[in-house]
N, C-alpha and C positions, 0 to 999 in steps of 0.2 A: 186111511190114516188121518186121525186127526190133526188139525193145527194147532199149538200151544197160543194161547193168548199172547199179545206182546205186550210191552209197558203202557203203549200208548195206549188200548184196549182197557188195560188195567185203570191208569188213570182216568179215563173220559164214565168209568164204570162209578169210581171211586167221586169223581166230582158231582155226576148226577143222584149220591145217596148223600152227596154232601148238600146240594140244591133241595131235594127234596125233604132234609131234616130242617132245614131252613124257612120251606114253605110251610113246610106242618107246624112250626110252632109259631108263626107269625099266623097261621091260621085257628088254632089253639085260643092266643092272646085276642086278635078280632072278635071270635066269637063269645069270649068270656066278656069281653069290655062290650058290647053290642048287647048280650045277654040274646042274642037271637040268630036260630040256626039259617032262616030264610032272611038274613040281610046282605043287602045284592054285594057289598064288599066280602063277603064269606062265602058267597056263593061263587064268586070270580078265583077266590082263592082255591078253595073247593077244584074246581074245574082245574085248576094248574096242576095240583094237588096231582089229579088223578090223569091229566097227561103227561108228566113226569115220571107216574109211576109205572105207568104203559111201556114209557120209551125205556125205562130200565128192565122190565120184563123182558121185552123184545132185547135189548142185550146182553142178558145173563142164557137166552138162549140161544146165543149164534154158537 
């Protein structure tokens, strides 16, 4: 039997695509004003970028 998701689930899911729409375009704007993909502030970003979007993976499948 599966378990329904609760609010809180819901929310913490809802926050982390809210973080990660956040990161991406503060990552977006870096890289366009830098004019370079290998600049270590875009590559810091980069890297949050794509731990964010791991931990959201991991909770759209519990």
């Amino acid at each position: 039997m599966a378990i329904a998701p609760s609010n809180s689930d819901d929310q913490k899911k809802e926050d982390l695509k809210n973080k990660i729409e956040r990161i991406r375009q503060q990552l977006l704007k870096v890289a366009t004003e830098r004019k370079s993909l290998t600049d270590e502030k875009v590559i810091v970003l980069s890297q949050e970028l794509d731990h964010h979007l791991l931990k959201f993976q991991q909770e759209t499948r519990k």
